[in-house]
C-alpha positions as CSV (number, residue, x, y, z in Angstrom):
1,X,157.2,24.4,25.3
2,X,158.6,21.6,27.4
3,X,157.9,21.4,30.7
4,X,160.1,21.1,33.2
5,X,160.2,18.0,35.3
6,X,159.0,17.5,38.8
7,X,161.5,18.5,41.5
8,X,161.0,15.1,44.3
9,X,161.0,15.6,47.0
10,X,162.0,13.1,50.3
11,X,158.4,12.4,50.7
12,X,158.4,11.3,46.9
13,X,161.3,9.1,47.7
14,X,159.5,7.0,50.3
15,X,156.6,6.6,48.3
16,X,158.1,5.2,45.5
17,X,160.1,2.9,47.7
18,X,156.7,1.8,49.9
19,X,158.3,3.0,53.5
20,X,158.1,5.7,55.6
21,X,159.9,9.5,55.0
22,X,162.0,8.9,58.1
23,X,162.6,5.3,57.1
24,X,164.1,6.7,53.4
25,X,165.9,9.8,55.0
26,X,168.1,6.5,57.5
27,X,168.8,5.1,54.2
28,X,169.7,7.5,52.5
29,X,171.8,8.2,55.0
30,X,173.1,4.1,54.8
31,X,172.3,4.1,58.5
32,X,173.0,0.1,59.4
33,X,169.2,0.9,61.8
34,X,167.8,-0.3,58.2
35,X,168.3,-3.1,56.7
36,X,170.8,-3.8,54.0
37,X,167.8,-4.7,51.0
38,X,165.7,-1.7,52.0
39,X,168.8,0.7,52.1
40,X,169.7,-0.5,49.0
41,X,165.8,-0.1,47.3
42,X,166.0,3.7,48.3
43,X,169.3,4.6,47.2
44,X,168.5,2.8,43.6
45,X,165.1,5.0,43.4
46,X,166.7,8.2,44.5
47,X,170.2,7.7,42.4
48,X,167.5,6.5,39.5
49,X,165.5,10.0,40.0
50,X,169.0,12.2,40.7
51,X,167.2,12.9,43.9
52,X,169.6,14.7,46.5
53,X,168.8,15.5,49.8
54,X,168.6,19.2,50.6
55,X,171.3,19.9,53.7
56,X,169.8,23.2,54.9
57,X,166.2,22.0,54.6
58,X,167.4,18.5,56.6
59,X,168.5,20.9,59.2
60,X,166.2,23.2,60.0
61,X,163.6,20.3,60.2
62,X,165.4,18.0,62.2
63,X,167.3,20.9,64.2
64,X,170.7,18.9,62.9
65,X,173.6,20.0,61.4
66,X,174.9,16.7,59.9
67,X,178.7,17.2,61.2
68,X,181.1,16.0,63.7
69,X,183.6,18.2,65.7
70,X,187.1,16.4,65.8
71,X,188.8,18.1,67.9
72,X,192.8,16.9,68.6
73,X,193.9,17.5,72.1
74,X,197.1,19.2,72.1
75,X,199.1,20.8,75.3
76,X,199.9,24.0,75.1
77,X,204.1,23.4,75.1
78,X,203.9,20.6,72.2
79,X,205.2,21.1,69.0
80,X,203.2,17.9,67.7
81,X,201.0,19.2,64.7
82,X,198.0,17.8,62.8
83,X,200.8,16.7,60.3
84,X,201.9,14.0,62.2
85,X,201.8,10.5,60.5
86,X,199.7,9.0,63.0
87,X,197.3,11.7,63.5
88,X,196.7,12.1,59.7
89,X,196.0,8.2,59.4
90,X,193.7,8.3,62.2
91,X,191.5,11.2,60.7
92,X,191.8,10.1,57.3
93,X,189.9,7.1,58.6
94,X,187.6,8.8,60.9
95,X,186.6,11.1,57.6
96,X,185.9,8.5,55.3
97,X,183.5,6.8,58.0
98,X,181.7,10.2,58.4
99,X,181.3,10.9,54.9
100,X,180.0,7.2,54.0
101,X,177.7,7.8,56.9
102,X,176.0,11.3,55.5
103,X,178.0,13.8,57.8
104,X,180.8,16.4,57.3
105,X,183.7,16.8,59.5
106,X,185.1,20.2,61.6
107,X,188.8,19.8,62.6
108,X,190.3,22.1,65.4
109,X,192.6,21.3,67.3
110,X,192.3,22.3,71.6
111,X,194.9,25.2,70.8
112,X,192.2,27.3,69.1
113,X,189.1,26.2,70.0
114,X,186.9,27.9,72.6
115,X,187.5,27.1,75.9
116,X,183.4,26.0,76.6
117,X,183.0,23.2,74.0
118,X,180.1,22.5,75.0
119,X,178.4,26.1,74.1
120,X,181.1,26.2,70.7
121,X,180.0,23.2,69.2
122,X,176.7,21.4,70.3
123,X,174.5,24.3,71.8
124,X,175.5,26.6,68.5
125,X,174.2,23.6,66.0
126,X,178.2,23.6,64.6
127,X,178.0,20.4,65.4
128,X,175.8,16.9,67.0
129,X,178.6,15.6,68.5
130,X,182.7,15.3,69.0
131,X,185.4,13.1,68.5
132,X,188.2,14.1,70.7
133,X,191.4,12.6,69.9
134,X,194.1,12.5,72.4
135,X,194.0,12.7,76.7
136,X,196.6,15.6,77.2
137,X,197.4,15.9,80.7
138,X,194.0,15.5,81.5
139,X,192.1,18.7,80.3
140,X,189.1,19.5,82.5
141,X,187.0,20.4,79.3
142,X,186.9,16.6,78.6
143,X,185.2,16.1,82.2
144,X,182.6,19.4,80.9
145,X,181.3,17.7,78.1
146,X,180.6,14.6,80.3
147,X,178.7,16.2,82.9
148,X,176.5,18.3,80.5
149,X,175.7,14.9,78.8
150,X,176.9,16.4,75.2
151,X,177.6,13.2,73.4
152,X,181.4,12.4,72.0
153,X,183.6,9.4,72.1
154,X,187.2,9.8,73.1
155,X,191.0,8.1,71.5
156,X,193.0,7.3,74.7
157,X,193.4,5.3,77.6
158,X,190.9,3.9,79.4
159,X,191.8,4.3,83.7
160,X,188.3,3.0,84.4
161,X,187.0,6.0,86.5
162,X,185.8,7.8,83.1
163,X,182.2,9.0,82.7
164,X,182.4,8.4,79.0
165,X,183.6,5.9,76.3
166,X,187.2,5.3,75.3
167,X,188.5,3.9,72.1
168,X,192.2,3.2,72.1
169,X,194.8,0.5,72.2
170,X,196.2,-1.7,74.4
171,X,199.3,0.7,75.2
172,X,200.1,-1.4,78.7
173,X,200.5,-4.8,76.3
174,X,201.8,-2.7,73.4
175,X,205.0,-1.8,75.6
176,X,205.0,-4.9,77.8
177,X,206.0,-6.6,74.1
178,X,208.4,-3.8,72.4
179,X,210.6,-4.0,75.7
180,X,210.3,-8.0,76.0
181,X,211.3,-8.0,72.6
182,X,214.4,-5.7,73.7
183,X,215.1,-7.8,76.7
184,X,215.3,-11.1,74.5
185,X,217.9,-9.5,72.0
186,X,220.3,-9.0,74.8
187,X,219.5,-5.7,76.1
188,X,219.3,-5.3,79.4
189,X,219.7,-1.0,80.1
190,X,216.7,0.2,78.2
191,X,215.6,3.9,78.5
192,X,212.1,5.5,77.9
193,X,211.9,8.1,76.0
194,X,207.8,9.9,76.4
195,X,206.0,12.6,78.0
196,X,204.2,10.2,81.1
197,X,201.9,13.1,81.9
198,X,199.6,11.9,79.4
199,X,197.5,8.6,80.4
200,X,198.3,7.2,77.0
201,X,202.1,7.2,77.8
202,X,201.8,6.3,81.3
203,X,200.1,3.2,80.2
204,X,203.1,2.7,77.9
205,X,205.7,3.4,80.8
206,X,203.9,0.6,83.1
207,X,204.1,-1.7,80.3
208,X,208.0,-0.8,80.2
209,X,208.1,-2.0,83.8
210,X,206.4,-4.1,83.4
211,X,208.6,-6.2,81.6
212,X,211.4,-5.0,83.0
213,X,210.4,-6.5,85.7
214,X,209.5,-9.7,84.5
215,X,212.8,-9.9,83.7
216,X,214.2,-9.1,86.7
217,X,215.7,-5.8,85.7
218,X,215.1,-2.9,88.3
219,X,213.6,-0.3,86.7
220,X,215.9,3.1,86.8
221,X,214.4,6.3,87.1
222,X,216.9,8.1,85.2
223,X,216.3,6.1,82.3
224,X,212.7,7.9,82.2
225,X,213.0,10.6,79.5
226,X,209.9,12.8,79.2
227,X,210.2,13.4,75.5
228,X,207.7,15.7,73.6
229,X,205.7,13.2,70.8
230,X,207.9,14.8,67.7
231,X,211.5,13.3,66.1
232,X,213.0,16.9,67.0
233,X,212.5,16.2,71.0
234,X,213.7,12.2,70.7
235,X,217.0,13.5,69.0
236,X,217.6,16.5,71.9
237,X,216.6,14.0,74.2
238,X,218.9,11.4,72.9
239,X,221.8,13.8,72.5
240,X,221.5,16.3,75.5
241,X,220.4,13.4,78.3
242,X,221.4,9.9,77.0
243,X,225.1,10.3,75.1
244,X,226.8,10.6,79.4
245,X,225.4,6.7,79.9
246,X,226.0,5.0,76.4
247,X,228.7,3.2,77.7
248,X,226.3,0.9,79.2
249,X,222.7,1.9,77.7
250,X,222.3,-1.0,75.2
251,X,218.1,-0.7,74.5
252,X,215.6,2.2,73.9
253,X,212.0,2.1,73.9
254,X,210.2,5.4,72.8
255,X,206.5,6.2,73.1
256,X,206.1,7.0,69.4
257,X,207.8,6.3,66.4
258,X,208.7,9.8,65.3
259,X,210.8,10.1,68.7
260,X,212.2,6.8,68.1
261,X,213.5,8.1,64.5
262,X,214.6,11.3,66.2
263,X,216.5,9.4,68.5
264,X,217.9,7.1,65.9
265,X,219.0,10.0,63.7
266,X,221.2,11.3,66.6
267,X,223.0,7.9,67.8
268,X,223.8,7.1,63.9
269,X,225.8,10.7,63.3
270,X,227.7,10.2,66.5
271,X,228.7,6.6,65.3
272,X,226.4,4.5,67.7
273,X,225.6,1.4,65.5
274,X,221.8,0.5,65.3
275,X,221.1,-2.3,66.7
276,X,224.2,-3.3,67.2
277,X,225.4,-1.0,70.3
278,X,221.9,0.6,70.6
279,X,218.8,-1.6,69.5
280,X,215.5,0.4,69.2
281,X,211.9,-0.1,69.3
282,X,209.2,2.6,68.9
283,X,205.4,2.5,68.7
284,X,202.4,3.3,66.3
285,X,204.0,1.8,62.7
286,X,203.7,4.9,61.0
287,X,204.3,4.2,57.5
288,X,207.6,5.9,57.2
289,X,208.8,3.4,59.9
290,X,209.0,0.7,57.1
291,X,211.1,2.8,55.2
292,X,213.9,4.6,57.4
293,X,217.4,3.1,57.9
294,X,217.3,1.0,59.7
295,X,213.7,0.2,59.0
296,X,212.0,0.6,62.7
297,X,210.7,-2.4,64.6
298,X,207.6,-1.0,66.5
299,X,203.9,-1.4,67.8
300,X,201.5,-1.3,65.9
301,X,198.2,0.5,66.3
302,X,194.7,-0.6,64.3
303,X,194.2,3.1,63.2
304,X,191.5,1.4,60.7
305,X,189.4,-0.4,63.3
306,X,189.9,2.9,65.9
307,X,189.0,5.3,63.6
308,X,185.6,3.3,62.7
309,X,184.6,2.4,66.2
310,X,184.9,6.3,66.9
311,X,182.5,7.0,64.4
312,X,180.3,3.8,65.2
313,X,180.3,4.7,68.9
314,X,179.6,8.7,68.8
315,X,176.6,7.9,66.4
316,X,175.2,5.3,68.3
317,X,175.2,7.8,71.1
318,X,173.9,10.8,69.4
319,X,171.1,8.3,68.0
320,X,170.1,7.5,72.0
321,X,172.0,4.5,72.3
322,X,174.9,3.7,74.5
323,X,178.2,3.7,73.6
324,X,181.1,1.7,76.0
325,X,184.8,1.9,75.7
326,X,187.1,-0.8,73.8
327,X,190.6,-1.8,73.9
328,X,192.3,-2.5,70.7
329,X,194.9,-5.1,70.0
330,X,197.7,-4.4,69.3
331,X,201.1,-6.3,67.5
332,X,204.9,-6.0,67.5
333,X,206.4,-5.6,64.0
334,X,210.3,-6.9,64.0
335,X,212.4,-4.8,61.8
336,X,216.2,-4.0,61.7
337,X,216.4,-1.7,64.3
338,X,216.4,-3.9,66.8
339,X,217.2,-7.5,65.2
340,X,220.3,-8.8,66.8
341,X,219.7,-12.3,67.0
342,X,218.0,-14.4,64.1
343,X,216.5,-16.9,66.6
């Protein structure tokens, strides 16, 4: 009768491979703490043996449970979803860095999670730590985590008075450059069209100022939309607030690029000619912005390098280290809904 073969084991691993069981379980896990030679001697031995590592035994004897919570912050009134564009290329990313580091994600999103993430996620073993992505209008649970020393990393805007680390982009800049752009093709009455209550979009209306300013254009307050993050709420906006002063609006500048498309969808049936009367910039370079008529200039966000730095961050911090808040680039992208002048 044939016998069967040996079962190995973790501790069989790190023999073969001359280091220490905690030593193969980081490499197997291709944590960077480990060199690149010695991650790769581990991985060879163990894919060479069809060695995998047993989840439920890793847990119970390190007390882990190998995922991240993601958790998207959304206000109660928003109709934004998980579906949108920017949101899905943001967690594609972040899921691809979690997998290739040895964990599994949990999505939720604020609306039906438990109001005491602390207890929900990290006290309960759901998870060893969070990615929260958005700011809202400055939910106190975000604070919670912070004082109870859970650790997580946070997409936003950075104020400087946070007790925790920030990954996001440069939304002041970001703006400052869509509306300059604006300025430089002529326009000179440019509305806003986003929801300010959140720090992301504040940071985006300063930028708008900004410029404005720079310009020596007097910013208007009635020209400040708030505008819910979704095409459906820049084409109400654009219709039910804006059509009274297109005589003399000339520019729009909206916080995302689904608003900017909903706002574009409603000046182009009323036969408002983009750019020509109305030139448009929006912000985040979805992918559908490339491909709309007329394409959409916008800003463009580094979802690729955010969406790693979360992941980088949150297990440098779960690992003991310390983890400190970034600003991403970002870049304007000319396209036809705003190019009036060739020069």
């Amino acid at each position: 009768m044939k016998q069967a073969a040996k079962v190995m084991t973790l501790a069989d691993i790190a023999r073969l491979a001359g280091v220490s069981e905690s030593t193969a379980s980081r490499a197997l896990r291709d944590n960077p703490v480990i060199n690149a030679q010695t991650r790769q001697k581990v991985q060879q031995i163990a894919a060479d043996h069809q060695f995998k590592v047993n989840a439920t035994a890793r847990s119970l004897r390190t007390q882990k449970s190998h995922t991240i919570a993601v958790i998207i912050l959304f206000d109660a009134k928003t109709q934004q979803a998980i579906s949108d564009p920017f949101l899905l290329d943001i967690l594609g990313v972040i899921a691809d860095e979690l997998t290739a580091k040895g964990y599994d994600m949990l999505l939720s999103t604020s609306k039906t999670t438990d109001k005491d993430w602390r207890s929900y996620y990290f006290d309960s073993k759901r998870a060893d730590g969070l990615i929260v992505i958005g700011q809202g209008e400055h939910d106190a649970r975000v604070d919670q985590l912070a004082a109870a020393g859970v650790p997580f990393v946070l997409w936003g805007a950075a104020t400087g008075t946070e007790q925790y680390p920030v990954i996001g982009s440069d939304n002041r800049q970001g703006a400052q450059l869509a509306v300059a752009h604006l300025i430089k093709q002529g326009c000179k009455r440019i509305a806003f069209l986003g929801d300010i209550r959140h720090t992301e979009i504040e940071m985006r209306y300063l930028g708008y100022q900004d410029a404005l300013r720079a310009a020596g254009i007097k910013p208007e307050p009635a020209l400040q939309l708030n505008t819910d993050f979704t095409a459906q709420a820049g084409y109400l906006q654009t219709q039910q607030a804006l059509f009274d002063q297109l005589a003399s609006l000339d520019g729009i500048f909206a916080a995302s690029d689904a608003i900017a498309m909903g706002a574009m969808k409603a000046l182009l049936e009323h036969g408002i000619k983009v750019p020509q009367q109305v030139a448009i910039v929006g912000f985040d370079d979805i992918a559908m912005s490339a491909y709309c008529t007329p394409s959409l200039t916008t800003v463009k966000q580094d979802t690729h390098a955010g969406g790693q730095l979360l992941v980088a961050e949150l297990l440098s911090r779960i690992d003991g280290g310390k983890a400190a808040s970034q600003l991403l680039p970002v870049k304007l992208v000319d396209r036809q809904s705003s190019l009036r002048n060739s020069t």
